[in-house]
C-alpha positions in Angstrom: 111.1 97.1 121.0 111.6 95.5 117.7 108.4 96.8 116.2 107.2 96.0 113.0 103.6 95.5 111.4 103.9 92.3 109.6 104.9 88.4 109.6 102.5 87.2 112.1 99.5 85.0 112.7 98.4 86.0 108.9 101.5 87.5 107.6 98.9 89.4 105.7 98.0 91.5 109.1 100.8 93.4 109.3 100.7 92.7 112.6 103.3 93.7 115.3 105.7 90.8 115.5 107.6 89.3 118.7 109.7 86.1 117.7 108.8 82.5 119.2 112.1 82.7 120.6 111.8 86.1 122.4 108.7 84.6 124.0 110.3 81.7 125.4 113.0 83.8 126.3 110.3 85.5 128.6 107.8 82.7 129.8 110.3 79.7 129.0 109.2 76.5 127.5 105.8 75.1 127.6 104.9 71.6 127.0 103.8 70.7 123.7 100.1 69.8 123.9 99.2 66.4 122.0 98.5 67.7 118.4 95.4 67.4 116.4 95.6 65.4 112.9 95.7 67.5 110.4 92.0 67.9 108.8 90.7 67.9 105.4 90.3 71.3 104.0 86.5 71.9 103.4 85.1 72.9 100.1 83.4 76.1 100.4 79.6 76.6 101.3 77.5 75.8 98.7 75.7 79.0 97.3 78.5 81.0 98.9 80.0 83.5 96.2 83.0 85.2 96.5 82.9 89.2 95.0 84.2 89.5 91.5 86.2 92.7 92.7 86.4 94.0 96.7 88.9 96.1 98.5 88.8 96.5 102.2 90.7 99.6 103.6 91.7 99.2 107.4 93.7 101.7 109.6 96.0 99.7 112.3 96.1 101.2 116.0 98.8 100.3 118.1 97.6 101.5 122.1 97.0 105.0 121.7 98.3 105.5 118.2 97.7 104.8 114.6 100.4 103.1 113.9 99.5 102.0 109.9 97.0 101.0 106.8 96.4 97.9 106.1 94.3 97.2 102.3 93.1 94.0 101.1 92.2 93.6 97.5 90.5 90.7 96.0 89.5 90.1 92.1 88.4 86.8 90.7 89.9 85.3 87.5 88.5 82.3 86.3 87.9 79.8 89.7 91.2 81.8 91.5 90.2 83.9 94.0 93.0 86.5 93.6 94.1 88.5 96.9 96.7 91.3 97.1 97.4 92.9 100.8 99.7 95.8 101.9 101.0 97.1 105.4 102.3 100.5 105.4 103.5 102.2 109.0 102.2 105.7 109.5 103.2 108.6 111.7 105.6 108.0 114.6 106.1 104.6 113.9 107.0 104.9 110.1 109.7 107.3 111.5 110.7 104.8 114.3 110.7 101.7 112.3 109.1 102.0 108.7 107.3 99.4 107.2 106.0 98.9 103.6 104.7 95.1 102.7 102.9 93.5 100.0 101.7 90.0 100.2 99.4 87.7 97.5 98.0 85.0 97.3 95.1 83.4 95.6 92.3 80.3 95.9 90.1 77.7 94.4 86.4 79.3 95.1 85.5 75.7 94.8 88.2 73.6 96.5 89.6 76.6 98.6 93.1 75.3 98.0 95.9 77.8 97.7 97.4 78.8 94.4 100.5 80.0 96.6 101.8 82.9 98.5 104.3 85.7 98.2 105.5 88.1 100.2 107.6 91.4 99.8 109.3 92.4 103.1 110.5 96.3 103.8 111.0 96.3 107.5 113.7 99.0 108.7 116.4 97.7 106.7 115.4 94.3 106.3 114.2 93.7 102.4 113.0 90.1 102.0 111.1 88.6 98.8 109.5 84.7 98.8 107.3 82.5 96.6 105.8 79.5 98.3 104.3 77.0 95.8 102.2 74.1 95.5 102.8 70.9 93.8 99.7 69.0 95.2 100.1 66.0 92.2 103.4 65.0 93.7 102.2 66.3 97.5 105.1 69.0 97.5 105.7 72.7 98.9 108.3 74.8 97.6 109.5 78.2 99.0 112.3 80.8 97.6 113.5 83.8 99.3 116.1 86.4 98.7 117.5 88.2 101.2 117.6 91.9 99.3 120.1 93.4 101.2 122.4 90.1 101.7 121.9 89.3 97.8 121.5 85.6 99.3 118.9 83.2 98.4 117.7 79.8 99.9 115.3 77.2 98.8 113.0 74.9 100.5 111.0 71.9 99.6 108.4 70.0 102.1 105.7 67.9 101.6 102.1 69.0 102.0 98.5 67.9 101.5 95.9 67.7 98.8 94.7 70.7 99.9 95.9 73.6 102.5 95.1 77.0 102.9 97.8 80.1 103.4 98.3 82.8 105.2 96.7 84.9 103.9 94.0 83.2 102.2 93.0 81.9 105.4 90.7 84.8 106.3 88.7 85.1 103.5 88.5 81.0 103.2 86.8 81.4 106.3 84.1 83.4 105.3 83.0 80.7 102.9 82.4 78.3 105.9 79.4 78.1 108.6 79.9 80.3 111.4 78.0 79.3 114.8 78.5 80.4 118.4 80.0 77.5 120.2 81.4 75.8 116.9 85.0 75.5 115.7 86.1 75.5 112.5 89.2 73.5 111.4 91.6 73.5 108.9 95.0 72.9 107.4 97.4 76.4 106.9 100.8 75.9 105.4 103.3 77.8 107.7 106.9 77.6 107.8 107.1 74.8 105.2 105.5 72.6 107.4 101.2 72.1 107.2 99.5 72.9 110.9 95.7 72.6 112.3 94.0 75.8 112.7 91.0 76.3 114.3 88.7 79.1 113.8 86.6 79.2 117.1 83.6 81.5 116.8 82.8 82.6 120.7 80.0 85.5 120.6 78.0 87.9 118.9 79.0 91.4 119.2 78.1 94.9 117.6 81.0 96.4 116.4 81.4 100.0 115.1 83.7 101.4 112.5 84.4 104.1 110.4 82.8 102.0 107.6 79.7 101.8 109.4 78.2 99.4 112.5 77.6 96.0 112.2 76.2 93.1 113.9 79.5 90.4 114.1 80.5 87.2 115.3 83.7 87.5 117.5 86.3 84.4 116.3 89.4 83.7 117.5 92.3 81.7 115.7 93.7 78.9 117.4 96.8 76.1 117.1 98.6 73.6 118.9 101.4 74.8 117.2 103.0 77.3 114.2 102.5 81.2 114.2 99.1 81.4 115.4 100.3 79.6 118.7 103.4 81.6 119.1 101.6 85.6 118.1 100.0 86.0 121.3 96.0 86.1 120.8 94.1 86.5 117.3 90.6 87.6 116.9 88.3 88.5 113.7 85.0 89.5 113.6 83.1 88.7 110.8 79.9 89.9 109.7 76.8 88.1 111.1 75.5 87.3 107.8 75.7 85.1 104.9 78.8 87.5 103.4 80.7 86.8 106.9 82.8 90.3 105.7 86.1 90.5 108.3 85.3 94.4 109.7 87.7 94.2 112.8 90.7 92.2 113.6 93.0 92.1 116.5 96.2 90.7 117.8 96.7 90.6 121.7 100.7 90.2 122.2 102.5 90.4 126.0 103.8 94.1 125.1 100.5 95.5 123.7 97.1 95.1 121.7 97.0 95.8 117.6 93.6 96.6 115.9 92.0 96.9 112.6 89.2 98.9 112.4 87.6 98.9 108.5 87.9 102.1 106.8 86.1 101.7 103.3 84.3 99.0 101.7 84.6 99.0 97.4 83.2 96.5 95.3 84.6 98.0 92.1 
C-alpha cells in the first residue's frame, strides 16, 4: 500500500493518502452532486484572540501502531497568524516508507484570509517543494513547485476570491468561528488551484482523553461537494468545548484503515 502521512484533506495532517483516482478505480464514478456557491469567508468572532505563541504536539496512530508525530506551531506577527506544521513517520513505518514534511502558512486574525501556503514534501523518494500565493487585488492564485529529484518545475496561475482560507489554515480559522451542535459552518479553501466549499459540520459533544489531559469536545466533521476533502475518505476534529475551540483529536477514516491524532503537549511559549 502506498503509505504516506501527508497531502490530504489538510495537507497539514500528514495524513495517510489514497489518490482520487485509486478510489475510483475501487468504487467507480459517482455522480457529481449539484455544488454549493462558493461562500464568503467570515471574519473571525469578535473577542476571539488567537495565542501570541502555541505549539501543539500530536502522535499519529495508524490501526495498532504509531505510525508518526505531527507538531503545529503558531506565532503571531503583526495581524498574520503565522503557522508552521511537520509530519515525521516513526518506527515501522519510517523504515517502510519514511516521511519528513513541513508545511506553513499564515492568516489575517481579522479577515482570516490566507497569506499563502508552502509545502516541503519527503515521501520515500519523492522530494517536492511549492509556494501558493495570493494576489486578491487582481483576484489571482499562483502556485510553483519543483520536483527535487526531477529538477523540473511548473507554474500555475487561477483565479480566486477576495478571501479563501488554505489547507492548513483551515483548522485553526475554524476555531475563531461559532461552534453549535446541529450547525454547519461554511467556507471557501483553495485546493488544487481551484477555490471549493467546505463545510465544517459540528455533530456531538464528546469527552475525549489524551495524553495532554481530558477534555470536554465538540466532534466536527469536514465536508465537500468536491476537492480533497471529498475524495480522503472521512475527516473529523474535535475541538474544545469552549471559547478557545483548541483541535485535541483529529481523525481521517479511509477504505484501507483509520488515522488518529491524539494531542501530546500543549505550550504557549
Amino acid at each position: 500500500m502506498n503509505l504516506k502521512l501527508a497531502s490530504c484533506i489538510f495537507p497539514l495532517l500528514g495524513l495517510a493518502f489514497v489518490s482520487s483516482a485509486a478510489t475510483a478505480q475501487i468504487f467507480g464514478p459517482k455522480p457529481a452532486p449539484p455544488q454549493r456557491p462558493i461562500p464568503t469567508l467570515a471574519a473571525p468572532t469578535a473577542g476571539f484572540t488567537y495565542p501570541q505563541h502555541e505549539t501543539l504536539t500530536f502522535s499519529v496512530d495508524w490501526r495498532v501502531f504509531t505510525a508518526g508525530t505531527a507538531v503545529f506551531q503558531l506565532d503571531q506577527n503583526g495581524t498574520v497568524e503565522k503557522i508552521s506544521a511537520t509530519a515525521d513517520s516513526t518506527g515501522a513505518v519510517n523504515m517502510l516508507f519514511p516521511v519528513v514534511d513541513r508545511f506553513q502558512s499564515g492568516f489575517d486574525v481579522h479577515t482570516g484570509c490566507s497569506t499563502g501556503f508552502n509545502k516541503q514534501i519527503q515521501e520515500g523518494r519523492r522530494k517536492i517543494a511549492s509556494e501558493l500565493s495570493f494576489d486578491y487585488q487582481h483576484g489571482k492564485q499562483s502556485q510553483y513547485e519543483r520536483n527535487l529529484v526531477k529538477g523540473t518545475a511548473t507554474r500555475k496561475d487561477a483565479n480566486v476570491p477576495a478571501c479563501v482560507t488554505d489547507s492548513l489554515s483551515a483548522i485553526f480559522y475554524e476555531q475563531s468561528q461559532p461552534i453549535s451542535v446541529g450547525q454547519t459552518t461554511y467556507f471557501p479553501l483553495a485546493d488544487s488551484m481551484r477555490t471549493v466549499t467546505v463545510g465544517m459540520k459540528a455533530e456531538a459533544r464528546e469527552e475525549i482523553k489524551t495524553p495532554a489531559g481530558t477534555f470536554q469536545t465538540i466532534k466536527v466533521e469536514a465536508t465537500a461537494d468536491e476537492g480533497v476533502v471529498k475524495n480522503r475518505g472521512h475527516i473529523w476534529i474535535w475541538y474544545t468545548d469552549d471559547p478557545r475551540h483548541l483541535p485535541v483529536q483529529i481523525q481521517a477514516r479511509l477504505f484501507w484503515g483509520t488515522i488518529t491524532f491524539h494531542l501530546q503537549s500543549i505550550e504557549f511559549k
